[in-house]
C-alpha positions as CSV (number, residue, x, y, z in Angstrom):
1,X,87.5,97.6,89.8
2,X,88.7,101.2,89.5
3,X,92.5,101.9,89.4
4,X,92.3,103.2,93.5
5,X,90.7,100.3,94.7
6,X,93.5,98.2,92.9
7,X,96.6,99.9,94.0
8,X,94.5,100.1,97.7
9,X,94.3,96.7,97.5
10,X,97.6,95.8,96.9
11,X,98.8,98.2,99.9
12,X,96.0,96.1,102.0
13,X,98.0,92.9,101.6
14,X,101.4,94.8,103.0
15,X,99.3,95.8,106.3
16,X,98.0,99.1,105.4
17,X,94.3,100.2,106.8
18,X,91.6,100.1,104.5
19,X,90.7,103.8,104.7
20,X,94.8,105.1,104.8
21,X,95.3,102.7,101.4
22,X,92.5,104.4,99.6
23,X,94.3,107.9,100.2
24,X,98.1,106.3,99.7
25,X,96.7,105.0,96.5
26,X,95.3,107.9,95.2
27,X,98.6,109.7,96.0
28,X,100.6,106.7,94.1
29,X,98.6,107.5,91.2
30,X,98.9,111.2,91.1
31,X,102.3,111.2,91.1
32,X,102.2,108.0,88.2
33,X,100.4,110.6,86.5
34,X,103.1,113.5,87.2
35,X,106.3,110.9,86.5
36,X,104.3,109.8,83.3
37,X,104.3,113.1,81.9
38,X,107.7,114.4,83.8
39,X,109.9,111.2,81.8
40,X,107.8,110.2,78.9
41,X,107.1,107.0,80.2
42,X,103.9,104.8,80.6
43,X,101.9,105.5,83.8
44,X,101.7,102.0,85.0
45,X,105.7,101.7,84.1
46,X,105.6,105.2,86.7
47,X,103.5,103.0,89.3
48,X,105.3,99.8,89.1
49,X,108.7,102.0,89.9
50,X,106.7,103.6,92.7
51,X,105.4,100.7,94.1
52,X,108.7,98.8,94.3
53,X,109.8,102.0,96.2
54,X,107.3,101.5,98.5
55,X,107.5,97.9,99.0
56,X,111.4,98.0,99.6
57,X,110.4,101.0,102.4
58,X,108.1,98.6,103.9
59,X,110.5,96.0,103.8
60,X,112.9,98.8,105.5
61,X,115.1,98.8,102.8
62,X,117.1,101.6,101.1
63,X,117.0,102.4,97.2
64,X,116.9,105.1,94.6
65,X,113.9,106.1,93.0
66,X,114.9,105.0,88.9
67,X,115.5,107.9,86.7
């Protein structure tokens, strides 16, 4: 399974469309990407961090972004 389909499918389970997770993931992962290089960290440490932002958003909770 190919990175967009996993992160999709993960956004699936907290009640996004199928066709709107596809396009939020591949925007998640762009910006991994842009984060990775940005702080010198590892992508998927940049996509957990993201994630949890939008979980807690979903969850309607407040929170910022880690540094």
């Amino acid at each position: 399974m190919a990175e967009v389909e996993q992160v999709a499918s993960i956004l699936e389970q907290w009640g996004a469309e199928g066709s709107q997770a596809k396009v939020m993931a591949a925007q998640l992962l762009k910006r991994a990407e842009q984060i990775s290089e940005q702080r010198g960290v590892e992508k998927v440490e940049a996509l957990a961090d993201l994630l949890k932002l939008v979980k807690a958003g979903r969850d309607g909770e407040t929170r910022e972004p880690s540094n």
